[in-house]
C-alpha positions as CSV (number, residue, x, y, z in Angstrom):
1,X,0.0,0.0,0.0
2,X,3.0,2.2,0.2
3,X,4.2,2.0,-3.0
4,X,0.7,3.0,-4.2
5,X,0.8,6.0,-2.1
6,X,3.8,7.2,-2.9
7,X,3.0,6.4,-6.2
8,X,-0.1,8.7,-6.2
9,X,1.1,11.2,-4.0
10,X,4.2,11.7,-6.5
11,X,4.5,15.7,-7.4
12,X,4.5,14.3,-11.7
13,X,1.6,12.9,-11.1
14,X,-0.4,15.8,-9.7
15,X,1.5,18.3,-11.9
16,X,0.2,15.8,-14.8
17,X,-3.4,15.8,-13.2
18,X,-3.7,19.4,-12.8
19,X,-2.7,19.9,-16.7
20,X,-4.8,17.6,-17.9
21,X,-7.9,19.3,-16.1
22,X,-6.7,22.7,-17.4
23,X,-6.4,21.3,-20.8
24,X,-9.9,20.2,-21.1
25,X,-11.1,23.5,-19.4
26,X,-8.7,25.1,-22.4
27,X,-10.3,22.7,-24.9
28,X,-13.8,23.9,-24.3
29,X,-12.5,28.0,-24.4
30,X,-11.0,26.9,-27.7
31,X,-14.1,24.8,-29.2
32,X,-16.4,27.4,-28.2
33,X,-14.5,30.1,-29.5
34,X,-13.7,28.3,-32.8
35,X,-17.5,27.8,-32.9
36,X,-17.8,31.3,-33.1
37,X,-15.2,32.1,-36.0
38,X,-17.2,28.8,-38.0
39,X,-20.2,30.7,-37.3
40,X,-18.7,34.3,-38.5
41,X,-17.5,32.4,-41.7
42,X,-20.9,31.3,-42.6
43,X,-22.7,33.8,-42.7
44,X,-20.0,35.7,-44.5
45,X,-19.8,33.0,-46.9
46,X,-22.1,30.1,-46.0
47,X,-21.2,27.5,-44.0
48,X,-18.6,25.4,-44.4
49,X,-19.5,22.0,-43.9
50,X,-18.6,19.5,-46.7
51,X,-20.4,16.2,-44.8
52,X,-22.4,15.5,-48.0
53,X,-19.8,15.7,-50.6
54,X,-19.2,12.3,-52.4
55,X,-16.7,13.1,-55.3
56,X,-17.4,10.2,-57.9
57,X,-20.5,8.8,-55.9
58,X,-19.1,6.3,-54.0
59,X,-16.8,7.5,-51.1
60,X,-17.9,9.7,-48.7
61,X,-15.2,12.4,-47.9
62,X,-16.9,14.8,-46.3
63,X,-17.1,14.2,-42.9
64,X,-13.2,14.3,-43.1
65,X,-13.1,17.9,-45.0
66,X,-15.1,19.4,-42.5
67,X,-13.3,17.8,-39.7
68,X,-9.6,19.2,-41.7
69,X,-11.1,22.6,-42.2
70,X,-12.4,22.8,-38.2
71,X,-8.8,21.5,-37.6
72,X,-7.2,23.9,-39.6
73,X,-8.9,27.0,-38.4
74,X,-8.9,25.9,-34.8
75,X,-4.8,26.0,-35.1
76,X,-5.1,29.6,-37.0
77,X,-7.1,30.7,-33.7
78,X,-4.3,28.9,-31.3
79,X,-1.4,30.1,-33.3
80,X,-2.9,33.7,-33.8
81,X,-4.6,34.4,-30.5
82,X,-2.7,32.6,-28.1
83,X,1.3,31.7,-29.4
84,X,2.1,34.9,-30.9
85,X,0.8,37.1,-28.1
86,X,2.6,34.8,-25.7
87,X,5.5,35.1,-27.4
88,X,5.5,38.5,-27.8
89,X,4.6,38.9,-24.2
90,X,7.0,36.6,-23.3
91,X,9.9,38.1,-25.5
92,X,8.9,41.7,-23.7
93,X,8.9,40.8,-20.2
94,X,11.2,38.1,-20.2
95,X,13.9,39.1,-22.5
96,X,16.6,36.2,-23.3
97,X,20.0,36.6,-21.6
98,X,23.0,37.2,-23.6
99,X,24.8,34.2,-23.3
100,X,27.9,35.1,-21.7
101,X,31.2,33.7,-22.7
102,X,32.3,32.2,-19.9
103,X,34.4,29.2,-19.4
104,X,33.1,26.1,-17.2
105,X,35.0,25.7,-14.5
106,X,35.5,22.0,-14.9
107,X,36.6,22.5,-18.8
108,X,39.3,25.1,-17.5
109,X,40.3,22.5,-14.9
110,X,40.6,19.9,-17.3
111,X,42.5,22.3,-20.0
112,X,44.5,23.1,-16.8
113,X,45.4,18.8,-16.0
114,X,45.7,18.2,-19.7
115,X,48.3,21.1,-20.2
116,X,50.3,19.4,-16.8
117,X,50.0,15.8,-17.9
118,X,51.8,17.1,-21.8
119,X,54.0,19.3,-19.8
120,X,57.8,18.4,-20.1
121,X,59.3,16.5,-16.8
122,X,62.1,17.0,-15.7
């Protein structure tokens, strides 16, 4: 019973719970938002929805369309809306460090062992 406890108790595991719940919560902002842009687009343009399409007669590829184009837009709305202004938010008020050209201590040890051990004895 231990094990399981520690198993469950483990700080990946919650960390890996908590996520997941956000990510459903975040699903449904997205699915409901993407609703709204699928909505916008149809009655700009009529809605697109390809579920009865059967090119030659025989195969029915629509279902799939309309599943790509939702897709599609849903990452145009994820990359527009939420990537990019992170990013940029990001990139303002966390601006990268200049790397700085410092040498590891245990490389200029080793540099300083190697240069010994060719050293001349005498």
């Amino acid at each position: 019973m231990k094990g399981f406890k520690d198993f469950v108790l483990r700080g990946n595991l919650v960390e890996l719970a908590v996520a997941f719940i956000i990510g459903a919560a975040f699903a449904t902002v997205v699915k409901g938002f993407t609703d709204v842009v699928i909505e916008a687009i149809a009655k700009a343009g009529g809605a697109p929805s390809f579920d009865d399409w059967k090119p030659g007669g025989f195969v029915t590829v629509g279902p799939f369309l309309s599943a790509l184009v939702a897709f599609l837009i849903t990452a145009a709305i994820v990359y527009f809306f939420i990537v990019k202004p992170y990013e940029a938010a990001k990139a303002r008020f966390f601006p990268a460090e200049p790397e700085a050209d410092t040498v590891d201590p245990n490389t200029e040890l080793l540099t300083e062992i190697r240069d010994a051990l060719r050293a001349p004895r005498a």
